[in-house]
C-alpha positions as a Markdown table, in Angstrom:
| # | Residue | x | y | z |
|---|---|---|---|---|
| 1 | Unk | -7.2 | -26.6 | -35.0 |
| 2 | Unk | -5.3 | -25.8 | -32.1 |
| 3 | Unk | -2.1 | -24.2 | -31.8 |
| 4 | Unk | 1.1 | -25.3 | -29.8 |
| 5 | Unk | 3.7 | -22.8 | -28.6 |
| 6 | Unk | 6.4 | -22.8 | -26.3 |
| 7 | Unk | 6.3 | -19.0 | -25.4 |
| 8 | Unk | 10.3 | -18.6 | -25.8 |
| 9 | Unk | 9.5 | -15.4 | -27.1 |
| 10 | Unk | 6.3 | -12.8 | -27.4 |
| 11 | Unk | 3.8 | -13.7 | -29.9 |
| 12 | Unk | 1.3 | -11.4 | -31.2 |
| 13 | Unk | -2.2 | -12.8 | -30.6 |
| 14 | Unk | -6.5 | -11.2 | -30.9 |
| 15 | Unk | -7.1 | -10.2 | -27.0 |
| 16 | Unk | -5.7 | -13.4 | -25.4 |
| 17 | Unk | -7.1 | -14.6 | -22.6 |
| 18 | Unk | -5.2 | -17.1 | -21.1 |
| 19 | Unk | -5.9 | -19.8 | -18.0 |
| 20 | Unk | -2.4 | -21.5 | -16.2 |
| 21 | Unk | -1.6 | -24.2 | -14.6 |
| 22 | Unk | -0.5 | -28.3 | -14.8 |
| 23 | Unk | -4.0 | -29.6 | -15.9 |
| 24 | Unk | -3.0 | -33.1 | -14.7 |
| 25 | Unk | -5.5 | -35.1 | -15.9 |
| 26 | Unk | -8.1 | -32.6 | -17.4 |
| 27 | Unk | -10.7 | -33.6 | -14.6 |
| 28 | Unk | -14.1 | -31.7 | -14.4 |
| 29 | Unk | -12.6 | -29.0 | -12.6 |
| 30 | Unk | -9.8 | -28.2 | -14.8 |
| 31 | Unk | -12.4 | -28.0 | -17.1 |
| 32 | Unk | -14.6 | -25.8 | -15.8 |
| 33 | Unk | -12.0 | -22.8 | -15.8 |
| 34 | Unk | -11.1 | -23.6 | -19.4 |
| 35 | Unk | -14.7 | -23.7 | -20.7 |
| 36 | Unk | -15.0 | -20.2 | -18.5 |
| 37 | Unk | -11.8 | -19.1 | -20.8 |
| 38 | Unk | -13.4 | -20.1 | -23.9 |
| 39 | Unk | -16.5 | -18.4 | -23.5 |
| 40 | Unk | -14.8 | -15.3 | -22.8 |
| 41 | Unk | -12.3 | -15.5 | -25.4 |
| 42 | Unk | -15.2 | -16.3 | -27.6 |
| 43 | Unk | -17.3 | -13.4 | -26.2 |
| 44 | Unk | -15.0 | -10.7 | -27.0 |
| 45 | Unk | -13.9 | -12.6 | -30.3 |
| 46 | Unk | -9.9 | -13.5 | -28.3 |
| 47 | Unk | -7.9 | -16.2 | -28.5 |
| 48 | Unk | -7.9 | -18.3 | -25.5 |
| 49 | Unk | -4.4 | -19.9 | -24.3 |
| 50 | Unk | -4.0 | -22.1 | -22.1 |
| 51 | Unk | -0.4 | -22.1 | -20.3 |
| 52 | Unk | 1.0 | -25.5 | -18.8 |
| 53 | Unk | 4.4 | -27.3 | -17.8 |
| 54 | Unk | 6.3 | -30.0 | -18.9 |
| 55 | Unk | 7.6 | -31.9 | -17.1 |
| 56 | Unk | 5.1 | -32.2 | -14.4 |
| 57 | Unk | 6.3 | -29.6 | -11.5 |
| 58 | Unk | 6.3 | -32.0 | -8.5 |
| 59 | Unk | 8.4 | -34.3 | -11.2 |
| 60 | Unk | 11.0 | -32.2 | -11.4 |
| 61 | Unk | 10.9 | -31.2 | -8.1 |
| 62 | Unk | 10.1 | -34.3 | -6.2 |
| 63 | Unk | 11.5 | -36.9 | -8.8 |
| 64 | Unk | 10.7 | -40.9 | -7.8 |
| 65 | Unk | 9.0 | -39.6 | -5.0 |
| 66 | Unk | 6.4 | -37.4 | -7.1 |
| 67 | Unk | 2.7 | -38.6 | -7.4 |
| 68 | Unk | 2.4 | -40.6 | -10.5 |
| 69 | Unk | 1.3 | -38.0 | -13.8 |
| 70 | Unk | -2.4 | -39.0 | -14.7 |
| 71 | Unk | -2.1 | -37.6 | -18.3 |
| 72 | Unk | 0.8 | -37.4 | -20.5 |
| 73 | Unk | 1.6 | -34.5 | -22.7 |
| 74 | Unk | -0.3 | -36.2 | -25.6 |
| 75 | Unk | -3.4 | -36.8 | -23.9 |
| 76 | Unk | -3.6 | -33.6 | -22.6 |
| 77 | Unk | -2.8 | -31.8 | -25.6 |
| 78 | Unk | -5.6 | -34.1 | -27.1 |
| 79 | Unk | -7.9 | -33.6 | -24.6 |
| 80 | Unk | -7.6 | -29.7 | -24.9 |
| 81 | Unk | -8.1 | -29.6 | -28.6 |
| 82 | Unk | -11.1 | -31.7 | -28.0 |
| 83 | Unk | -12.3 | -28.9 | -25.9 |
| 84 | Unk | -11.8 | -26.0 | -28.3 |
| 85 | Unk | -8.4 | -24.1 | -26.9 |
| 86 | Unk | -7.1 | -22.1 | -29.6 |
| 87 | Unk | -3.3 | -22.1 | -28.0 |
| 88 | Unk | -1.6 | -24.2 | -25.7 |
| 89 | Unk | 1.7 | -22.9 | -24.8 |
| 90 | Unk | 3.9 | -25.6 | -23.1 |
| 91 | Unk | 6.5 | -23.9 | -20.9 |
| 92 | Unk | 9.7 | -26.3 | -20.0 |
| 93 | Unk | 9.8 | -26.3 | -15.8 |
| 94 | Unk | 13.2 | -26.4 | -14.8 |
| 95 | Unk | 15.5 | -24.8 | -12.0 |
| 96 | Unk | 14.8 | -21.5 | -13.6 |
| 97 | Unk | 11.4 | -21.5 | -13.5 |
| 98 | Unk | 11.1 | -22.9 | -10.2 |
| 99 | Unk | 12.4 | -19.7 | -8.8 |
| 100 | Unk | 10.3 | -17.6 | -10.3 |
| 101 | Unk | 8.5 | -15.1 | -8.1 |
| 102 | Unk | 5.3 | -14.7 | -8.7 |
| 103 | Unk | 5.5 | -11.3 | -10.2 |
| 104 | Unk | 8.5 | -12.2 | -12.4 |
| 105 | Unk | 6.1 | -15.2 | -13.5 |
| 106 | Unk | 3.1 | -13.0 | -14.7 |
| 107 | Unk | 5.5 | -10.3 | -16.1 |
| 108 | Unk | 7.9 | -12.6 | -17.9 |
| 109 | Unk | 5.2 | -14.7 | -19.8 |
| 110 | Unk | 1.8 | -13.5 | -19.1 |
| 111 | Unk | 2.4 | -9.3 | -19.8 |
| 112 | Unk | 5.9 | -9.3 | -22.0 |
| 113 | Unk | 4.8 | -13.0 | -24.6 |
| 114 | Unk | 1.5 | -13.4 | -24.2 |
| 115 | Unk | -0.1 | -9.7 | -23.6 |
| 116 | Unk | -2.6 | -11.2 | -21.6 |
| 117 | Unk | -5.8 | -9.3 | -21.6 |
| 118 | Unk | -7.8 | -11.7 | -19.6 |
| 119 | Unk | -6.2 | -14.5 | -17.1 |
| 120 | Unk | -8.5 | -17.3 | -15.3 |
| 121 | Unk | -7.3 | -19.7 | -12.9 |
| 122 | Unk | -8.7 | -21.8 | -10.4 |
| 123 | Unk | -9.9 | -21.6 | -7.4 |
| 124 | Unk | -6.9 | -23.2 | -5.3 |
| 125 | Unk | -4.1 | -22.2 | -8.1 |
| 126 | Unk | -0.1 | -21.7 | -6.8 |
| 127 | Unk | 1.8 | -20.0 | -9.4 |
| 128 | Unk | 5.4 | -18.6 | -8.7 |
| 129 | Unk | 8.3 | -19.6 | -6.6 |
| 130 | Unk | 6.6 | -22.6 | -3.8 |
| 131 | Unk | 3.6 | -22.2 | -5.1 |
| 132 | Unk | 3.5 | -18.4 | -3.2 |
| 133 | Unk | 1.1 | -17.0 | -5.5 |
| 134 | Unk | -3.0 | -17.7 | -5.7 |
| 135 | Unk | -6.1 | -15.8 | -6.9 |
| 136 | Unk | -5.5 | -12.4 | -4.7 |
| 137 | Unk | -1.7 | -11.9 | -5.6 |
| 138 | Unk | -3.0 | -12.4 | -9.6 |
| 139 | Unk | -5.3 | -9.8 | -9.0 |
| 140 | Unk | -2.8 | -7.3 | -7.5 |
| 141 | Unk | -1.0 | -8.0 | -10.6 |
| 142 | Unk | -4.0 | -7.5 | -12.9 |
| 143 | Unk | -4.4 | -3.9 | -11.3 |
| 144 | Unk | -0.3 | -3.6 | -12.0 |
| 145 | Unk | -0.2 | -5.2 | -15.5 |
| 146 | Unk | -3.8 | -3.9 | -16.8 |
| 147 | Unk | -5.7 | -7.3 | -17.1 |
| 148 | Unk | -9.0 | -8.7 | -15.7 |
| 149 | Unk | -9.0 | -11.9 | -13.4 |
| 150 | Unk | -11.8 | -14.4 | -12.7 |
| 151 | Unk | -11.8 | -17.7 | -10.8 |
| 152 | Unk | -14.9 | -20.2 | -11.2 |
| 153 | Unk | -16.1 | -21.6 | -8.3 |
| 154 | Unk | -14.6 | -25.0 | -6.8 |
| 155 | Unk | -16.8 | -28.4 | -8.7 |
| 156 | Unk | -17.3 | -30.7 | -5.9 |
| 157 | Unk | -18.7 | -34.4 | -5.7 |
| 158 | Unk | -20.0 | -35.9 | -2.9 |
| 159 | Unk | -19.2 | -32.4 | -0.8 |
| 160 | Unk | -15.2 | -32.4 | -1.9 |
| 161 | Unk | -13.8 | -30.5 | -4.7 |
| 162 | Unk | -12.6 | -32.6 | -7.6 |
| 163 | Unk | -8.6 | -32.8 | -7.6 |
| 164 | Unk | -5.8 | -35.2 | -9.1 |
| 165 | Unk | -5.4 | -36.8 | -5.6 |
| 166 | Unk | -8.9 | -38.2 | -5.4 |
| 167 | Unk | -8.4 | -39.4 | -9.3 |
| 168 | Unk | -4.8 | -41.2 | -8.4 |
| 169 | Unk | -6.3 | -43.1 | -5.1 |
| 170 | Unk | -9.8 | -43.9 | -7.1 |
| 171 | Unk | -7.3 | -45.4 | -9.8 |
| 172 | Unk | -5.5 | -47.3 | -7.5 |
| 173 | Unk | -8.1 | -48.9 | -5.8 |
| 174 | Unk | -9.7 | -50.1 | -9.0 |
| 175 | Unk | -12.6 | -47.8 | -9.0 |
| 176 | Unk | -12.9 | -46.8 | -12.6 |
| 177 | Unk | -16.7 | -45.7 | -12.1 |
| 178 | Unk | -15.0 | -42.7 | -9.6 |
| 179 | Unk | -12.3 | -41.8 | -11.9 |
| 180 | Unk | -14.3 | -41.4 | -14.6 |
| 181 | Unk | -17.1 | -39.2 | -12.5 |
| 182 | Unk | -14.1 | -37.2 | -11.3 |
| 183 | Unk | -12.4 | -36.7 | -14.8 |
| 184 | Unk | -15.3 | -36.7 | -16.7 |
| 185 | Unk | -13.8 | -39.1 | -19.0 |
| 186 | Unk | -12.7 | -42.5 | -18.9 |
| 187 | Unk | -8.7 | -43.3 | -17.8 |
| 188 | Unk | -5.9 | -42.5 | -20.8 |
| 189 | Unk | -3.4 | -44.6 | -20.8 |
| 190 | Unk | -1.6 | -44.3 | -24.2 |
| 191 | Unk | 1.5 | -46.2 | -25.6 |
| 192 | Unk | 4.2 | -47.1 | -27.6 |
| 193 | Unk | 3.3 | -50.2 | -29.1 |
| 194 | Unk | 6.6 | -52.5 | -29.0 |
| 195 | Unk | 8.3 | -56.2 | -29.6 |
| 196 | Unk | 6.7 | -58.5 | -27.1 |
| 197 | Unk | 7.1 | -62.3 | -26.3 |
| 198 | Unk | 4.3 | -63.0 | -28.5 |
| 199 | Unk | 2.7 | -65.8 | -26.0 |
| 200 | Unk | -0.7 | -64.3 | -26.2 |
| 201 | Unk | -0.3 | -64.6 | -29.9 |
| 202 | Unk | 0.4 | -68.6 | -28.8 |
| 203 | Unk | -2.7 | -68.7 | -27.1 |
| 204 | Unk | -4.7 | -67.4 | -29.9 |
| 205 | Unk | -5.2 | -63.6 | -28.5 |
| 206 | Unk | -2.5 | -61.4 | -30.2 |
| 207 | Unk | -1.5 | -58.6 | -27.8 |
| 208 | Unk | 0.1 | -55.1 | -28.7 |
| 209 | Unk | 2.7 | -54.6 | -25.7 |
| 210 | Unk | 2.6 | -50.7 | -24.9 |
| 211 | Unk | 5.9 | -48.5 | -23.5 |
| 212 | Unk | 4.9 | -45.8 | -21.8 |
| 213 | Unk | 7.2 | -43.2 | -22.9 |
| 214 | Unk | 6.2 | -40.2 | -20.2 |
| 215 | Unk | 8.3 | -40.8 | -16.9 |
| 216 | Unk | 6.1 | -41.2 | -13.8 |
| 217 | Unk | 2.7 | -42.2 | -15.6 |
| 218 | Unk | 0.2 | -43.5 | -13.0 |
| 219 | Unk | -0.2 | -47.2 | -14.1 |
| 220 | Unk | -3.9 | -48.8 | -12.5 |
| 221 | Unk | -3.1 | -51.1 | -9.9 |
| 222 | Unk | -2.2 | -54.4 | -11.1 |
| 223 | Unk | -5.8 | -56.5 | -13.0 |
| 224 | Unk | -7.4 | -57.0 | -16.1 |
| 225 | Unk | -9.3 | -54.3 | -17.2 |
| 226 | Unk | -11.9 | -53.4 | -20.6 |
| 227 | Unk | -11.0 | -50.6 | -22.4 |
| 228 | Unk | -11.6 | -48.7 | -25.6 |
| 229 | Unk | -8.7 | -48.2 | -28.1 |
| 230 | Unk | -9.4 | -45.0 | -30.3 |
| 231 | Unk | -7.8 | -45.9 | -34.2 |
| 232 | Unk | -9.8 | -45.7 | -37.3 |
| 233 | Unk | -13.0 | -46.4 | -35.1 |
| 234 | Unk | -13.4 | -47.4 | -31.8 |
| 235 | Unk | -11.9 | -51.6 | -31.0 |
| 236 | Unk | -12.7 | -52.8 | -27.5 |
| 237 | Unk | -9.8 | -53.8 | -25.4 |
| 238 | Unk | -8.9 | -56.6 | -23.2 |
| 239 | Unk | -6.0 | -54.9 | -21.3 |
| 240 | Unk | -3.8 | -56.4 | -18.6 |
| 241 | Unk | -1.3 | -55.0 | -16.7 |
| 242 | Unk | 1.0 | -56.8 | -14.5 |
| 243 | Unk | 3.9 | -59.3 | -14.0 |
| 244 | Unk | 2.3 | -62.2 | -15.7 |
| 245 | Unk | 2.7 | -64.9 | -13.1 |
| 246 | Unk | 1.5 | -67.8 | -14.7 |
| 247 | Unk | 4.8 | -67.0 | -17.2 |
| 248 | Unk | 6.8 | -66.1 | -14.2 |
| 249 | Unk | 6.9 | -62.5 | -15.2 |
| 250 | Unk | 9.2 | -60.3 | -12.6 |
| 251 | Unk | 8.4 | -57.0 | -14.1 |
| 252 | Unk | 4.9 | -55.3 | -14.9 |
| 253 | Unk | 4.2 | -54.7 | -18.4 |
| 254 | Unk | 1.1 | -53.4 | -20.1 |
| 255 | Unk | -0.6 | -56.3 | -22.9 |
| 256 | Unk | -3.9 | -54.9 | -24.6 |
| 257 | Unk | -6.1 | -57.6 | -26.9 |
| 258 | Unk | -8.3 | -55.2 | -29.6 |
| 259 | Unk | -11.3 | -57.3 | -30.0 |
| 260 | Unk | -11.9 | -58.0 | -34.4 |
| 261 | Unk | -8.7 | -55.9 | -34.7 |
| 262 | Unk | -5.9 | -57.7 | -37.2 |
| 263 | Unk | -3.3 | -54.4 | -38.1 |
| 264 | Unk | -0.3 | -54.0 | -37.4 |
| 265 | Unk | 0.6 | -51.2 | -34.8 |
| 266 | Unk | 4.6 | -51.7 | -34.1 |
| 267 | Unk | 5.9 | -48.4 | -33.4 |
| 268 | Unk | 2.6 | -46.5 | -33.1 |
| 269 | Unk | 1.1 | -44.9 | -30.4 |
| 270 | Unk | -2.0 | -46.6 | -29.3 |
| 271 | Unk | -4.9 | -44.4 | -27.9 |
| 272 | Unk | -5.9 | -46.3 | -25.4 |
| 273 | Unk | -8.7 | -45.3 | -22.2 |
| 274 | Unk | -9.7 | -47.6 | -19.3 |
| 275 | Unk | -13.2 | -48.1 | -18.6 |
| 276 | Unk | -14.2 | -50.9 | -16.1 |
| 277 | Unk | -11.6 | -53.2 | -14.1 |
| 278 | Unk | -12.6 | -56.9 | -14.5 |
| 279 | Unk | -10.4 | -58.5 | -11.9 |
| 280 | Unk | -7.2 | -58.8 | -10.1 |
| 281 | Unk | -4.3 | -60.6 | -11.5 |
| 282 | Unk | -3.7 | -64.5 | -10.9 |
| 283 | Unk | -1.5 | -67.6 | -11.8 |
| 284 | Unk | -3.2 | -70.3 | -13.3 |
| 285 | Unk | -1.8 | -73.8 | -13.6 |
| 286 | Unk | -2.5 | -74.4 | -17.2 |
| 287 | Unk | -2.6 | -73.1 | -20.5 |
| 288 | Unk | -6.0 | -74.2 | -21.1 |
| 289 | Unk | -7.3 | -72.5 | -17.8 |
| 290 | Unk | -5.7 | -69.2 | -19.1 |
| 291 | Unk | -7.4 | -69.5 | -22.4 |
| 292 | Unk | -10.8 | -70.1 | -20.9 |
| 293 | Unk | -10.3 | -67.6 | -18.6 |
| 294 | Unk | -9.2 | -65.0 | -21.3 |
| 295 | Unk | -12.3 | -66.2 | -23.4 |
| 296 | Unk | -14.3 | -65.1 | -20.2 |
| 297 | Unk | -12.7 | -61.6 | -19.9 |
| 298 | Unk | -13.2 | -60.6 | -23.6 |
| 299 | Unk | -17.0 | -62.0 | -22.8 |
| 300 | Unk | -17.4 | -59.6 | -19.7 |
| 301 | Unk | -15.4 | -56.7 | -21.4 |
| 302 | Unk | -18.3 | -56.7 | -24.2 |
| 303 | Unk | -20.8 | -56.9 | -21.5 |
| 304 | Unk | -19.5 | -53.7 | -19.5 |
| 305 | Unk | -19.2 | -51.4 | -22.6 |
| 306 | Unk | -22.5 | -52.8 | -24.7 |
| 307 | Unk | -24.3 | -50.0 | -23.3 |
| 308 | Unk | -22.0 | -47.4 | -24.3 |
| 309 | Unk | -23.0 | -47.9 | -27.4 |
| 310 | Unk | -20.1 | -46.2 | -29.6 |
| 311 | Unk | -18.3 | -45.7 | -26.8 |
| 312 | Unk | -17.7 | -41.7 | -26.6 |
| 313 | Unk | -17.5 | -39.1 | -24.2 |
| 314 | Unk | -16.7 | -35.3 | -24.5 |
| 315 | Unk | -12.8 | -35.9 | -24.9 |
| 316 | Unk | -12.7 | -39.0 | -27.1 |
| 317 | Unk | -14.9 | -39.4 | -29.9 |
């Protein structure tokens, strides 16, 4: 079972080696240098740690104007357990950190808390005050500090390397089938389940209304979509997300409909991933062409995830 630390002070560990860096949204690059750490770790019977920030640093730096955070500290601390880590140690980023120099950044929790025997990072990594620090200024300090350093080649698809941005505009422009070839895993989007309006409940589809709690989460653009929600067993979803116009809705909110699904979830988080969009939000002019329309989403959410069978994937089984 994995471990979670917050590295406020050394802790004594077998021959850690340890990767860095935000992980937003666990794609199958991130991935890549953390199955690299594990096989090492695992090689010379280590620990392997990985190290990451919360908040998100361009949050804190950038604030409303930051790119939206694809994966929320509780997906990405399920994600990594999923994988095998053995540690994560979640470092708070604030002012302090920020202007940390490189060096001071290695020594302070990579040498003096973590005694870091091994360190991994990616190919394009910036560590340290602006980001001044990459793969040859860890290797200086490896000489310096006395531990190896290793960077995995970049993953590419379709001749570009893998990154967050081509997962945020893939999201936005409703093409699920690209984020989840870039992420390796379908879209997490879990929530709070809260007090709605109850109208789908009205209509004869009872919806749990989700509040994201992590500022900044990338939200898909505005549609229908079929998901998968992850409880006692896997429920297919029916999720929409948008202002509702046929109820004159002047705020987005997120509704998901769990398919032969009756508990009650009011105050629990729901683990929820995206899988397919189904269409683009609209007004309709009655309640019964809602209904039938809703009766024809749940009909093509089955049909896109039949053929997943139960539905898993290397994260979320």
């Amino acid at each position: 079972m994995m471990r979670i630390i917050t590295l406020e002070e050394p802790v004594a560990l077998a021959h850690p080696v340890v990767t860095v860096g935000t992980f937003d949204g666990i794609h199958i690059g991130h991935v890549s240098v953390i199955e690299a750490m594990i096989d090492m770790a695992r090689t010379c019977r280590g620990t392997s740690v990985v190290v990451t920030f919360d908040p998100h640093p361009r949050q804190f730096i950038d604030g409303a104007d930051a790119p939206g955070v694809l994966t929320s500290l509780e997906e990405k601390k399920h994600c990594l357990a999923s994988l095998g880590v053995d540690i994560l140690a979640v470092v708070e980023f604030d002012d302090a950190l920020r202007r940390m120099s490189p060096e001071v950044f290695v020594k302070c929790f990579l040498v003096d808390r973590l005694s870091a025997r091994s360190v991994i990072i990616g190919y394009d990594h910036g560590f340290g005050r602006g980001r001044q620090g990459g793969f040859e200024t860890m290797k200086r300090l490896g000489k310096q500090f006395g531990f190896s350093v290793f960077s995995p080649p970049a993953v590419c698809i379709a001749e570009k390397p893998v990154s967050s941005t081509r997962i945020r505009n893939a999201l936005l422009g409703g093409d699920l089938d690209a984020v989840i070839q870039l992420m390796g895993h379908p879209y997490p989007l879990w929530g709070r389940v809260v007090e709605g309006e109850k109208r789908g409940r009205a209509l004869g589809f009872p919806t749990a209304n989700l509040l994201f709690e992590t500022p900044g989460k990338l939200l898909p653009t505005p549609g229908v979509y079929a998901g998968i929600a992850r409880l006692d067993q896997p429920y297919i979803a029916v999720v929409n997300y948008g202002e509702r116009p046929t109820f004159g809705g002047q705020s987005a909110r997120c509704e998901v409909h769990l398919l032969n699904f009756s508990q009650n979830l009011y105050g629990k988080i729901l683990p929820l991933e995206i899988w397919r969009r189904i269409r683009g939000e609209r007004e309709f002019g009655s309640k019964e062409a809602l209904v039938e329309q809703i009766q024809a989403d749940i009909q093509t959410a089955e049909d896109m995830l039949s053929r997943h069978h139960t539905y898993g994937g290397k994260f979320w089984r």
